[in-house]
Residue, then its C-alpha position, 0 to 999 in steps of 0.5 A: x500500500x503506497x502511504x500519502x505524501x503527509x505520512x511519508x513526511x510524518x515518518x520522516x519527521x518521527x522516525x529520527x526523533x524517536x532515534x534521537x529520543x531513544x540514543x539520549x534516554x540512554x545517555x541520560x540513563x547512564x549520566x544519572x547512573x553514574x551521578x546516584x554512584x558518586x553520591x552513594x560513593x562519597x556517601x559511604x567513604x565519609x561513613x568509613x572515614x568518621x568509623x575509622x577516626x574512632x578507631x584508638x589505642x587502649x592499653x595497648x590495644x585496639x578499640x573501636x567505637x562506631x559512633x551514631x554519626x557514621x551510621x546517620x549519613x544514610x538516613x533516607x525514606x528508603x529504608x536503606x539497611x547498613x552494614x560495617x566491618x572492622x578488621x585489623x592486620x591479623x584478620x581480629x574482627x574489632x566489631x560490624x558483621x562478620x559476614x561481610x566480605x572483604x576485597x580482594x586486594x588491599x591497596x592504600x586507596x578506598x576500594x568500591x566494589x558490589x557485593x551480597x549479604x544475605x541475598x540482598x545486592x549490596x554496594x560496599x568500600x573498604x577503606x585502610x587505616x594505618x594506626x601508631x603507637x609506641x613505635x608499632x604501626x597497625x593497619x585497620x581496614x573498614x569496610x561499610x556496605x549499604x543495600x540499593x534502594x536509595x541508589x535506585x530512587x535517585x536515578x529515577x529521580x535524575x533520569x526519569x523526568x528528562x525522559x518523560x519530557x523528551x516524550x512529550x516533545x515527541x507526542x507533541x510533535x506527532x501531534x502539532x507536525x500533522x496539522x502544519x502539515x495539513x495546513x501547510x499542504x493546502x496549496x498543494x490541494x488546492x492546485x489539485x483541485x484547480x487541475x481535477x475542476x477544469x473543464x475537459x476542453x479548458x486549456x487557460x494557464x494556472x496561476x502561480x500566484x500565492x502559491x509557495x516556490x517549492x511549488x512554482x515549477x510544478x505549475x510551470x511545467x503543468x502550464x508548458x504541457x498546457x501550452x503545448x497541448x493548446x497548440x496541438x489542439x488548436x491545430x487539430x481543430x483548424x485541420x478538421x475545419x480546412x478539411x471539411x471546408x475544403x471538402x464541401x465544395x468538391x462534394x457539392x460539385x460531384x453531386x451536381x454532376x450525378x444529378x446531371x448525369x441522372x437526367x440524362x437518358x440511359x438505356x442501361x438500367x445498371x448505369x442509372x443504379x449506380x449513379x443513384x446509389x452514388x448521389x447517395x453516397x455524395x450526400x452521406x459525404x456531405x452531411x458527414x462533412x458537415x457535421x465534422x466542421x459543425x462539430x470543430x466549430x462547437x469544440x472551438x467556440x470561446x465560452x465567453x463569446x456569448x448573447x442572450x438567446x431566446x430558445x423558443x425563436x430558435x426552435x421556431x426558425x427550426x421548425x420552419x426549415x423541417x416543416x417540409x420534410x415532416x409534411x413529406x412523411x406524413x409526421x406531425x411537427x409542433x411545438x410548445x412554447x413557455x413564457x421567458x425562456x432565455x438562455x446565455x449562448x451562441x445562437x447559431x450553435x444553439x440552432x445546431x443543436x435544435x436542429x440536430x434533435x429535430x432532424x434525428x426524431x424526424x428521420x427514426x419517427x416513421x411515416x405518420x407519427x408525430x415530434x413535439x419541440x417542448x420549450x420550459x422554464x423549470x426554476x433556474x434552467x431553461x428545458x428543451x424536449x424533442x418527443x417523438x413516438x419512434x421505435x426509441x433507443x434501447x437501454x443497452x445503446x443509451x450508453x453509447x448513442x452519445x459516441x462519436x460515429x456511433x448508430x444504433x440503427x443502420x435503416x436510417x441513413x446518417x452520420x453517427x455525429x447528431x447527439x455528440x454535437x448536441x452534447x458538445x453544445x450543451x456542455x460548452x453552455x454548461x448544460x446536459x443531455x439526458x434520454x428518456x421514454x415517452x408516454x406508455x415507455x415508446x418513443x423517445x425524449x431527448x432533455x437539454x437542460x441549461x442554465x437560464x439567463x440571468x441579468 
């Protein structure tokens, strides 16, 4: 699973936080270690010092009194036990618990050294004493042990609140960093919407303003591809338009030319055939040309190049153009017009579009049916339905009727182009083209709804 770019930061944020916080936890652990040793140390060495300043002559031999004081300097709620031992040079235990165990080498500095008694760890230092008297020189070694406890609380007390901080500092930044990061990739969202909102044929430059300069060159080289695909597209476009221009006039005088030759006598009854299913032929060719330009120009049309159009007129000047080939087939053509309905457009597109709907029911209705052009005012759009009571679409071609070049029925002669005009049209006036069943489920309804004028 790929992980979003605000996790991969975050990782890379927490990841060597909770290294740093891991390595000096570690260090502070072994500086409050050896800070608490020290202290119990120096501890235990002025214990053994304050016994072993009571160490004395008497009557030639040696006393020890170990006084309150030594013993006091380990008061702690912790309920440390302590333990002492005396010896002089002949292993004579003066006094403590013999049980206590002595270093292994005895040198004339204080040895510190851990040990057990009793099964308990213990903590221990031997300190020696050389004592004098009537020439004669005894060496005394005391040795003073305490139990763990104390030495445990006060390395809890130096390490554990500088870990517990540097916790802190690592949840905080686990919290805070996801909301700056949030906030800080808002631009970046938002030029992601600005790219996934456009219009299929919006081809404007994105702005760069107020956008950071980590992101400049991303809308640099989206705006670049952008040229680029203007250029191309615009080119294509002019090529489809010179072409279907270019070849209008050839095909109008190709078909002039079988007309004539129609009219002439043949007595070969194949020859007339052919120039029949030739005048067909160039007529295809000259509806699909058409087409092609009407289809480039809609493509090609500025969205901002538009007038207040009445569509009821428009529908009318429509109706006045096929009213005679609906009266050849016996198809009743009418219409229904609201009050006020105006939309924002190009009148001649928006005549193509009238007249494409019309023309496609006139051609699948058959002989003695009848279309109806319905103009509506429904709130704030203006509604245009083309009803006829034809065989319709089936439900498994509505998904593709709006594809280019794409028939559902090949009875009818026609250019597969009709209703991707009538889409292009009415998405470059911010509308949509729905299909629907006319009364009893026959027929058909086409539904172009717009945006109605607004002053």
């Amino acid at each position: 699973m790929t992980l979003s770019l605000r996790a991969r930061l975050l990782l890379w944020l927490i990841l060597p936080l909770a290294v740093f916080v891991a390595v000096t936890a570690m260090i502070s652990y072994d500086s409050a270690s050896s800070t608490a040793s020290v202290v119990q140390d120096a501890a235990l060495l002025s214990s053994a010092r304050t016994i072993g300043e009571d160490i004395d002559w008497v009557e030639g031999r040696l006393t020890a009194n170990v006084p309150p004081a030594a013993l006091e300097i380990f008061e702690s709620p912790y309920q440390d036990q302590v333990f002492y031992k005396i010896v002089a040079a002949d292993k004579q235990l003066l006094g403590g618990d013999p049980d206590l165990v002595l270093p292994l080498q005895e040198t004339a500095q204080p040895v510190f050294y851990d040990s057990t008694l009793d099964g308990r760890n213990i903590r221990v230092v031997a300190y020696t004493r050389q004592l004098y008297d009537s020439g004669k020189v005894e060496p005394v070694t005391v040795v003073v042990g305490k139990t763990q406890a104390s030495h445990h609380a006060m390395l809890e007390q130096l390490w554990r609140p500088h870990f517990l901080r540097e916790c802190l500092m690592l949840a905080l930044v686990a919290t805070l960093v996801p909301l700056g990061l949030t906030v800080e990739l808002r631009p970046l969202m938002k030029l992601k919407n600005n790219v996934a909102d456009r219009e299929p044929m919006q081809i404007e430059p994105m702005r760069a303003e107020g956008l950071p300069w980590e992101l400049r060159p991303i809308v640099d080289a989206i705006n670049q591809c952008i040229a680029q695909l203007k250029v191309h597209t615009a080119r294509q476009r002019q090529f489809i338009a010179d072409a279907a221009h270019q070849l209008r006039t050839p095909l109008t005088l190709l078909d002039t030319q079988i007309q004539y030759a129609s009219l002439r006598e043949h007595r070969d009854l194949e020859v007339s055939a052919a120039l029949d299913g030739m005048r067909r032929s160039t007529q295809k060719m000259t509806d699909m040309t058409n087409q092609l330009l009407l289809l480039a120009q809609a493509e090609a049309a500025p969205a901002h190049d538009h007038t207040r159009v009445d569509l009821s007129v428009v529908v009318a000047s429509v109706l006045e153009e096929l009213i005679v080939v609906a009266h050849r087939r016996g198809i009743d053509l009418g219409a229904e017009f609201a009050a006020d309905v105006h939309v924002e457009g190009n009148a001649n597109l928006l005549h193509a579009l009238v007249a494409n709907l019309i023309d496609n029911a006139i051609r699948y209705t058959q002989n003695g049916g009848h279309v109806t052009a319905l103009c509506t005012r429904q709130g704030d759009d203006s509604v245009l339905q083309v009803i006829d009571n034809g065989p319709g679409i089936p439900a498994e071609a509505r998904a593709h009727v709006f594809e280019r070049f794409y028939r559902g029925a090949t009875r009818v002669e026609g250019t597969g182009l009709g209703l991707s005009i009538v889409r292009e049209i009415a998405q470059l006036h911010g509308g949509a083209v729905t299909l629907g069943h006319a009364q009893d489920s026959r027929g058909l309804v086409v539904t172009v709804r717009m945006p109605a004028w607004s002053s």
